[in-house]
LUMDRENRO-842625 format. One record per atom (N, C-alpha, C): atom name; residue in three letters; residue number from 1; x, y, z. Coordinates in steps of 0.2 Angstrom, whole numbers, plus 5000, padded with zeros to 4 digits. Atoms other than C-alpha are relative to their C-alpha. Example, Ala and Ser with C-alpha at 12.3 -4.5 7.8 and 13.67 -1.06 7.14 Angstrom:
+-------+---------+-----+------+------+------+
! atomo ! residuo ! num !   c1 !   c2 !   c3 !
+-------+---------+-----+------+------+------+
!     N !     Ala !   1 ! 5004 ! 4994 ! 5000 !
!    CA !     Ala !   1 ! 5062 ! 4978 ! 5039 !
!     C !     Ala !   1 ! 5004 ! 5006 ! 5000 !
!     N !     Ser !   2 ! 4996 ! 4994 ! 4999 !
!    CA !     Ser !   2 ! 5068 ! 4995 ! 5036 !
!     C !     Ser !   2 ! 4996 ! 5005 ! 5003 !
+-------+---------+-----+------+------+------+
//
This chain:
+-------+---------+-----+------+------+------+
! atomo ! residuo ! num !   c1 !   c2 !   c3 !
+-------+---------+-----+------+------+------+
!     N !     Unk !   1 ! 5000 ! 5002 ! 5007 !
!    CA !     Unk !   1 ! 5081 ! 6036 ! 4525 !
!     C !     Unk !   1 ! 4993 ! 5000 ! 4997 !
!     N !     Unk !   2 ! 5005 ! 5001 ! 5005 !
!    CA !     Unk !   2 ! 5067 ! 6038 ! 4513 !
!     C !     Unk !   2 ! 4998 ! 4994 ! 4996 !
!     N !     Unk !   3 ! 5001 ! 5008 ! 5002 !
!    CA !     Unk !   3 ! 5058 ! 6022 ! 4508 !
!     C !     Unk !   3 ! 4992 ! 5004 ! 4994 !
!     N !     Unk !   4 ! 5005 ! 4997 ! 5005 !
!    CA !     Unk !   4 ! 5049 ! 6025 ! 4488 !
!     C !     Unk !   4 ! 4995 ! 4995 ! 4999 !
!     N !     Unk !   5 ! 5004 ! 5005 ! 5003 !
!    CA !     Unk !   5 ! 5035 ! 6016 ! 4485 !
!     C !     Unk !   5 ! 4995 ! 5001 ! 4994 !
!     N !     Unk !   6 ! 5001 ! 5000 ! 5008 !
!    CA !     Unk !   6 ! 5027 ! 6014 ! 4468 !
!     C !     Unk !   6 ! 4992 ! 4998 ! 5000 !
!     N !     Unk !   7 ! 5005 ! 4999 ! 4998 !
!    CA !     Unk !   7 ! 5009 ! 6018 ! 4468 !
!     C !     Unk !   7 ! 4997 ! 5000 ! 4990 !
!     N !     Unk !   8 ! 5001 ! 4999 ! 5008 !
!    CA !     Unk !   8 ! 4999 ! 6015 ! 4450 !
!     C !     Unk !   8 ! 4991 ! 5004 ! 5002 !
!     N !     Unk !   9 ! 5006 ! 4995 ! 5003 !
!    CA !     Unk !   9 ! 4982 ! 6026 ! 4444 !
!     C !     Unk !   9 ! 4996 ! 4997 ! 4997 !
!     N !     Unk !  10 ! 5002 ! 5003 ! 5004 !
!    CA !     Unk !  10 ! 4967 ! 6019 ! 4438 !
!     C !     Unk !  10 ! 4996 ! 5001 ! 4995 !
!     N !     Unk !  11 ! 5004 ! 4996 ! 5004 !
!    CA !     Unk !  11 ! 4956 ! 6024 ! 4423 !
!     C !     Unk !  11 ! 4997 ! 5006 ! 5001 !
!     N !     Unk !  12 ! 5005 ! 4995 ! 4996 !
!    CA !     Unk !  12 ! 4944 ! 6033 ! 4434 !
!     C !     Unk !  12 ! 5005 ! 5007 ! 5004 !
!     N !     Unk !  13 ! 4998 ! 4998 ! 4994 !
!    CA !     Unk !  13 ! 4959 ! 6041 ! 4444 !
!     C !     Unk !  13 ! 5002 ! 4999 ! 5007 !
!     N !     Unk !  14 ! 4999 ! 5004 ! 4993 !
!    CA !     Unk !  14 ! 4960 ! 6032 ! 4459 !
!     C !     Unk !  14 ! 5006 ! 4998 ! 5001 !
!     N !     Unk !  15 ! 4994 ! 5003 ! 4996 !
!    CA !     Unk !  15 ! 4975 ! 6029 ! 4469 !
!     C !     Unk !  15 ! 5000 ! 4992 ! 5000 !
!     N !     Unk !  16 ! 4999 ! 5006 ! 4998 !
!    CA !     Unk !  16 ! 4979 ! 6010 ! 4469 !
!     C !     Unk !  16 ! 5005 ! 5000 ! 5006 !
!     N !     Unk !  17 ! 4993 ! 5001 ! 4997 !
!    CA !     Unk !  17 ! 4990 ! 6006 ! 4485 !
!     C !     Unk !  17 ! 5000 ! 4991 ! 5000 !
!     N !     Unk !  18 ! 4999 ! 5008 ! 4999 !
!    CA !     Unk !  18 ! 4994 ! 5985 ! 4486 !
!     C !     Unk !  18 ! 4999 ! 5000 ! 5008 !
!     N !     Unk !  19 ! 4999 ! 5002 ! 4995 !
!    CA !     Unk !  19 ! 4988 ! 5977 ! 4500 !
!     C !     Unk !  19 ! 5006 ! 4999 ! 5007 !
!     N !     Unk !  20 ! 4995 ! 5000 ! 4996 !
!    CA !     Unk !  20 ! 5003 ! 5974 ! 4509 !
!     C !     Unk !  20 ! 5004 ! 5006 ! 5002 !
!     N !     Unk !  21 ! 4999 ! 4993 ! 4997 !
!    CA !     Unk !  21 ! 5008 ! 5993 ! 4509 !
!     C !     Unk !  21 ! 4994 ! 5002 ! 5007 !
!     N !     Unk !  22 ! 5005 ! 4997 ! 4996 !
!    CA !     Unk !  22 ! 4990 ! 5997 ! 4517 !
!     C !     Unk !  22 ! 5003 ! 4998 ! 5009 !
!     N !     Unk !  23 ! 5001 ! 5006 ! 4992 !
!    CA !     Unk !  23 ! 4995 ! 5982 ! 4532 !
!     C !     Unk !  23 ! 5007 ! 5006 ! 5003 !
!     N !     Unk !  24 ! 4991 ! 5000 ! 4999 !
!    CA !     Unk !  24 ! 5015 ! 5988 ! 4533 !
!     C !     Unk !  24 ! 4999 ! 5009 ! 5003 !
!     N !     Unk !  25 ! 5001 ! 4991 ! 4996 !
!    CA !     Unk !  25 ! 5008 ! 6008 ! 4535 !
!     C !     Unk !  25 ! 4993 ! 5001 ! 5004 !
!     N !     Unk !  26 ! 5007 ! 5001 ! 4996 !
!    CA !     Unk !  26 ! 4992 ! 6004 ! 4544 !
!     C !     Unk !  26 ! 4995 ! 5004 ! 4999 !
!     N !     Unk !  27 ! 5005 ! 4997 ! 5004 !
!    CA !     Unk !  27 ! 4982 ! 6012 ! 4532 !
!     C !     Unk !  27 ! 4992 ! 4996 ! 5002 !
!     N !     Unk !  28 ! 5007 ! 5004 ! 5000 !
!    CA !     Unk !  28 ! 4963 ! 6008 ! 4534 !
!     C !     Unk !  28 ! 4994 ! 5005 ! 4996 !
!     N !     Unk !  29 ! 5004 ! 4999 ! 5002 !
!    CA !     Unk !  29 ! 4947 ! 6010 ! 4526 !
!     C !     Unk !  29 ! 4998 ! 5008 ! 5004 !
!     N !     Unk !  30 ! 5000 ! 4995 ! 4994 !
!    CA !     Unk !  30 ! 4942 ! 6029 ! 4531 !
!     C !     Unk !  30 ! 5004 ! 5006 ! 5001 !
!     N !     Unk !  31 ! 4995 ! 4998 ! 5000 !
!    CA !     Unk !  31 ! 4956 ! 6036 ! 4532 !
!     C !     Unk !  31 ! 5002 ! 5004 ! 4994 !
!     N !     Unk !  32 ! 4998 ! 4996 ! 5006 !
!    CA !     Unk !  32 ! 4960 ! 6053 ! 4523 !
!     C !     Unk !  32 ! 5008 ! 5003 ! 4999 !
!     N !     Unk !  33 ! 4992 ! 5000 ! 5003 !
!    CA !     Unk !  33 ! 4977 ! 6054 ! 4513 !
!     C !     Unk !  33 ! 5000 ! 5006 ! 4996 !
!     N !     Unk !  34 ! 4999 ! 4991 ! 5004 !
!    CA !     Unk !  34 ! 4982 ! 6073 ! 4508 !
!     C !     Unk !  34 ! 5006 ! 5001 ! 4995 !
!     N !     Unk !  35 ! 4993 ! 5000 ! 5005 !
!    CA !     Unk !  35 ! 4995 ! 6075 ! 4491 !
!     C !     Unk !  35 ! 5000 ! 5007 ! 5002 !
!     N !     Unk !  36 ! 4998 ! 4995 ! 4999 !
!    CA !     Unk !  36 ! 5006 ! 6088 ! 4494 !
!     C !     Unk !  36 ! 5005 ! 5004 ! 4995 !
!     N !     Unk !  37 ! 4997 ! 4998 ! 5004 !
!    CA !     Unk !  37 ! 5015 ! 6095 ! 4481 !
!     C !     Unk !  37 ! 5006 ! 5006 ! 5002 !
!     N !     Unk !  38 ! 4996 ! 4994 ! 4997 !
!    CA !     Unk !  38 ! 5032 ! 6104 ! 4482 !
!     C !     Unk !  38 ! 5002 ! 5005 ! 4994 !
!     N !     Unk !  39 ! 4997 ! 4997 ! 5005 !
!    CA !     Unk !  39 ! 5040 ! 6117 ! 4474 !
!     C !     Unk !  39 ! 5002 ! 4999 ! 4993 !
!     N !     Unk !  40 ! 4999 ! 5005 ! 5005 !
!    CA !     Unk !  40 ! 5050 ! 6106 ! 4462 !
!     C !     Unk !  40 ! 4996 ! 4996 ! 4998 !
!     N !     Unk !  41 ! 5005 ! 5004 ! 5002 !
!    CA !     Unk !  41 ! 5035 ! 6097 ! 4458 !
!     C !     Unk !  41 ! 4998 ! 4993 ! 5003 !
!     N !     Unk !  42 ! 5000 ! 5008 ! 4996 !
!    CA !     Unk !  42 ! 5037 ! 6082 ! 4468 !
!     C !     Unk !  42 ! 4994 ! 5000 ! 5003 !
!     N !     Unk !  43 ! 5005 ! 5000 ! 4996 !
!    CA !     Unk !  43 ! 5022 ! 6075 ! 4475 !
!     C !     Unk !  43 ! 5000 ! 4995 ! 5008 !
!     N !     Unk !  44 ! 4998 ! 5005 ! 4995 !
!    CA !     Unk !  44 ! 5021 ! 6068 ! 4494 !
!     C !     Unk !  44 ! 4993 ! 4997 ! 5003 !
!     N !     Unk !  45 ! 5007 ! 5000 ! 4997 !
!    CA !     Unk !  45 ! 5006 ! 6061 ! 4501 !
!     C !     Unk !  45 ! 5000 ! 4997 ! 5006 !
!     N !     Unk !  46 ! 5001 ! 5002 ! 4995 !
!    CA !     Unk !  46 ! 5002 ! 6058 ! 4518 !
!     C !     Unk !  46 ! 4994 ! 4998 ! 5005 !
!     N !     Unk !  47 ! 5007 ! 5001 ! 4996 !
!    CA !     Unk !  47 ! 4989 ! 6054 ! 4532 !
!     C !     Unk !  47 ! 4998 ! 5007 ! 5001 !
!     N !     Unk !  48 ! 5002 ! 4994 ! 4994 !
!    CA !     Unk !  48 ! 4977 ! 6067 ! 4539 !
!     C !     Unk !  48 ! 5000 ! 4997 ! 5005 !
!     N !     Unk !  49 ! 5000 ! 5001 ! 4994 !
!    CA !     Unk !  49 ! 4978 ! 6066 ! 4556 !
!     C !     Unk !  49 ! 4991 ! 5001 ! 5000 !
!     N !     Unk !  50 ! 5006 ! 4998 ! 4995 !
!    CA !     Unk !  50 ! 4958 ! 6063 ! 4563 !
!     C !     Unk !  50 ! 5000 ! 5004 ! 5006 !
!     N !     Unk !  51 ! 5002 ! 4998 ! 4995 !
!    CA !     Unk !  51 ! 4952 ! 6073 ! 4576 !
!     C !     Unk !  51 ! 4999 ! 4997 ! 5005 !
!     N !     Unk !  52 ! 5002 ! 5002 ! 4993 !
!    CA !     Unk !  52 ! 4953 ! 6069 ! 4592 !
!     C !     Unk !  52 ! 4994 ! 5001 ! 5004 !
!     N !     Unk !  53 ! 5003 ! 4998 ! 4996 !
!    CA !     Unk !  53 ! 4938 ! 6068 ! 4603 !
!     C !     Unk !  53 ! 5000 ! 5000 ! 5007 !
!     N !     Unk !  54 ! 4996 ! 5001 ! 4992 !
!    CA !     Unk !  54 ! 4941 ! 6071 ! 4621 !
!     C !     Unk !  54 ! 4990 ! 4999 ! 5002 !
!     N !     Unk !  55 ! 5006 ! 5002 ! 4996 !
!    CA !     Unk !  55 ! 4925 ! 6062 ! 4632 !
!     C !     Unk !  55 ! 5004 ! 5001 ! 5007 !
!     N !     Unk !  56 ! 4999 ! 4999 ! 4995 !
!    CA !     Unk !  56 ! 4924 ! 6068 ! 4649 !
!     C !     Unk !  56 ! 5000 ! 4993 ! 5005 !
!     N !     Unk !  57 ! 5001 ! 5003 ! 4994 !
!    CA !     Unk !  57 ! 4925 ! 6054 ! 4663 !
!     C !     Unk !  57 ! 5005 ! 5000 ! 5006 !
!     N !     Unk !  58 ! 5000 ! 4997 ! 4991 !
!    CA !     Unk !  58 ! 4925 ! 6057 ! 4681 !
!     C !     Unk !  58 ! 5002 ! 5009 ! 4998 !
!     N !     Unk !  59 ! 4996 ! 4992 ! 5000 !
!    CA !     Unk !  59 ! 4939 ! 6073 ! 4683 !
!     C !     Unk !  59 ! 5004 ! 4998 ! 4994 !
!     N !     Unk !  60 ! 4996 ! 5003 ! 5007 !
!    CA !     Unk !  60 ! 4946 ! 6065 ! 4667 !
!     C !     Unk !  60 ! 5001 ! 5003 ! 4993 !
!     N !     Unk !  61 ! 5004 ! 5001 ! 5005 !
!    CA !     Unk !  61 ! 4946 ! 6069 ! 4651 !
!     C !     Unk !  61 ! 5005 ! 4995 ! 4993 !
!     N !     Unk !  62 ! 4997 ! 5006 ! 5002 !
!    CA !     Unk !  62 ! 4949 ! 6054 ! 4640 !
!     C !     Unk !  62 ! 4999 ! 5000 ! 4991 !
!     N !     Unk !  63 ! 5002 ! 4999 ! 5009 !
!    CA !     Unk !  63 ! 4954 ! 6055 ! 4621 !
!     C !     Unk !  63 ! 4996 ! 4991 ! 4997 !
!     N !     Unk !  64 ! 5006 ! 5005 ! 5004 !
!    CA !     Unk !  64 ! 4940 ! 6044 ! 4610 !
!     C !     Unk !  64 ! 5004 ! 4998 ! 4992 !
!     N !     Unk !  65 ! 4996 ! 5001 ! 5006 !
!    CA !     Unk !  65 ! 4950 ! 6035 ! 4597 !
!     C !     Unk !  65 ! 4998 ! 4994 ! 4997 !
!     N !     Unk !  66 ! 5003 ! 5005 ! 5004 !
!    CA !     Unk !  66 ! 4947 ! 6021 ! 4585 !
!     C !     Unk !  66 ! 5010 ! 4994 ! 4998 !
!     N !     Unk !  67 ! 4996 ! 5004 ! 5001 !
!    CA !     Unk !  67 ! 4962 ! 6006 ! 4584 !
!     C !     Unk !  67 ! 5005 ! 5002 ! 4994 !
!     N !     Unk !  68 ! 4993 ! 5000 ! 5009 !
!    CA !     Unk !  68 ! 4978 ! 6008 ! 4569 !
!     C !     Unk !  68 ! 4999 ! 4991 ! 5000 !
!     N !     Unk !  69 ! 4999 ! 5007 ! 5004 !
!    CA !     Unk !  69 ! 4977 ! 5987 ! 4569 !
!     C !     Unk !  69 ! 4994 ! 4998 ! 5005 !
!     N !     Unk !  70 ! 5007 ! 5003 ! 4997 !
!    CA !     Unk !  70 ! 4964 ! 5972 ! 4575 !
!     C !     Unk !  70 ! 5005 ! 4996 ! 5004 !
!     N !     Unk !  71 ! 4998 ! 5001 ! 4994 !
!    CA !     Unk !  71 ! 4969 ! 5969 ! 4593 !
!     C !     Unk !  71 ! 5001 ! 4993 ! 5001 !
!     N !     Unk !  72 ! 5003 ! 5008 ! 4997 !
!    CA !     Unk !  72 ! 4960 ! 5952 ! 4595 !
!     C !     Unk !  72 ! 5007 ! 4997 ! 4994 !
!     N !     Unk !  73 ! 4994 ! 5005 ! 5005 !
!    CA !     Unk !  73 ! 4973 ! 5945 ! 4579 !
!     C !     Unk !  73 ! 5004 ! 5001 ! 5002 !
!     N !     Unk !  74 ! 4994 ! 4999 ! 4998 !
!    CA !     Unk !  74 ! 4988 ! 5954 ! 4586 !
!     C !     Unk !  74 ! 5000 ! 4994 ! 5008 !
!     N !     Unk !  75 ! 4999 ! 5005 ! 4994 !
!    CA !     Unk !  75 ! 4985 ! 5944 ! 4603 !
!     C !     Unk !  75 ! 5001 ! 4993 ! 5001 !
!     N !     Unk !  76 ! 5002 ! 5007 ! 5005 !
!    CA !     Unk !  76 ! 4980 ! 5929 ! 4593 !
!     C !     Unk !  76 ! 5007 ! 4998 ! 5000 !
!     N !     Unk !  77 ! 4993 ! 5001 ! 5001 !
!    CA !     Unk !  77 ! 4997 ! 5930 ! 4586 !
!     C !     Unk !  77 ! 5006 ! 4999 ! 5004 !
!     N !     Unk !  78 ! 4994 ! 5000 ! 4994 !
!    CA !     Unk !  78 ! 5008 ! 5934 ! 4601 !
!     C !     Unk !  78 ! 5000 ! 4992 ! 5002 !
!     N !     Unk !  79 ! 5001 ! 5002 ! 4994 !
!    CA !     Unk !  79 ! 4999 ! 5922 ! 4613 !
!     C !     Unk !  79 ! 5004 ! 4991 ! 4994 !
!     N !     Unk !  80 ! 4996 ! 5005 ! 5004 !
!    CA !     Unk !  80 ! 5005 ! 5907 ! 4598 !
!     C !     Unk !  80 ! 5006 ! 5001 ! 4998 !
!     N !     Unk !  81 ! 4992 ! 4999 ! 4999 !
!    CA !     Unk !  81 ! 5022 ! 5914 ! 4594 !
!     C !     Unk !  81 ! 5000 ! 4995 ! 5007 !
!     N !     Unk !  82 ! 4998 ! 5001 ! 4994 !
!    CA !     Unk !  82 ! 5023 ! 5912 ! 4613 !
!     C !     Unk !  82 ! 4999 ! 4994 ! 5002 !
!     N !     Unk !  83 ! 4999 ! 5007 ! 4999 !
!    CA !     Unk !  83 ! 5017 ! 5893 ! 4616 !
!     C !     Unk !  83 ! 5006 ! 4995 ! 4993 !
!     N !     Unk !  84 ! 4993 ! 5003 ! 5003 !
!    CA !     Unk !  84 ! 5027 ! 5888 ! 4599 !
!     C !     Unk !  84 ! 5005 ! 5000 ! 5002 !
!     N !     Unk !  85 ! 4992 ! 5001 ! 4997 !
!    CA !     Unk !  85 ! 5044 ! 5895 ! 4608 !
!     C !     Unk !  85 ! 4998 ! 4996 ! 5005 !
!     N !     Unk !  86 ! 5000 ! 5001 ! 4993 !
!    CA !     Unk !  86 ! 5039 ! 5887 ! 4624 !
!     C !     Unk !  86 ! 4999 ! 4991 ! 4997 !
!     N !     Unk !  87 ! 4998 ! 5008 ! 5001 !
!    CA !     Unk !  87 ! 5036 ! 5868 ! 4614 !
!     C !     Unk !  87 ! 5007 ! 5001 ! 4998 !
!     N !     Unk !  88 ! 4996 ! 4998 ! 5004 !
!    CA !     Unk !  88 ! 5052 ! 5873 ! 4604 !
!     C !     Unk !  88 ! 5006 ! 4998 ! 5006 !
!     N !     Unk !  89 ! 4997 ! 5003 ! 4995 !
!    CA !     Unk !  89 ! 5061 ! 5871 ! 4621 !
!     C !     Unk !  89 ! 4999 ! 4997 ! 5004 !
!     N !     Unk !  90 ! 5000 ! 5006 ! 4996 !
!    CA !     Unk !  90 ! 5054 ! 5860 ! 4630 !
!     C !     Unk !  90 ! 4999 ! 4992 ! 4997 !
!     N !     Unk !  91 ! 4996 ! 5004 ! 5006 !
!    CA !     Unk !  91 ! 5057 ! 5849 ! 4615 !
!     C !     Unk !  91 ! 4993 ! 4996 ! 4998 !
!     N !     Unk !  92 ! 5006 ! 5005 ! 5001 !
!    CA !     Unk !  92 ! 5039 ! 5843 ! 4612 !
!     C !     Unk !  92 ! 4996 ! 5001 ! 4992 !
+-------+---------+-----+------+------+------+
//
């Protein structure tokens, strides 16, 4: 299913997306967005995929990439979800 999302233009041009799309499609600063236009005139926009760099270690060769989210918060989060369920049933 198709999910539409409602994007506005600003005087200059510019794309507005709402922060809460950016978080939701893990869009970041950087990150090139290509409009596609179809036949019927529909416009579709999506990511450009960056480049991978491949770094050699050892007999390896190891793709050089850069995070979709911030690691340190998601763990952050986890690791407190995870003590809250654990007061939550041991009743404290």
């Amino acid at each position: 299913m198709n999910k539409i999302i409602q994007l506005s233009l600003t005087d200059s041009g510019d794309i507005l997306i709402p922060p809460a799309t950016l978080e939701r499609l893990h869009l970041l600063p950087g990150m090139t967005l290509v409009v596609e236009m179809s036949g019927q005139g529909s416009l579709f926009l999506r990511v450009q995929p960056a480049k991978t760099t491949l770094v050699k270690k050892g007999l390896a060769l190891v793709a050089r990439t850069s995070a979709l989210t911030d690691f340190e918060n998601l763990v952050r989060n986890e690791r407190d979800r995870r003590v809250f369920d654990l007061l939550q049933r041991t009743g404290l």
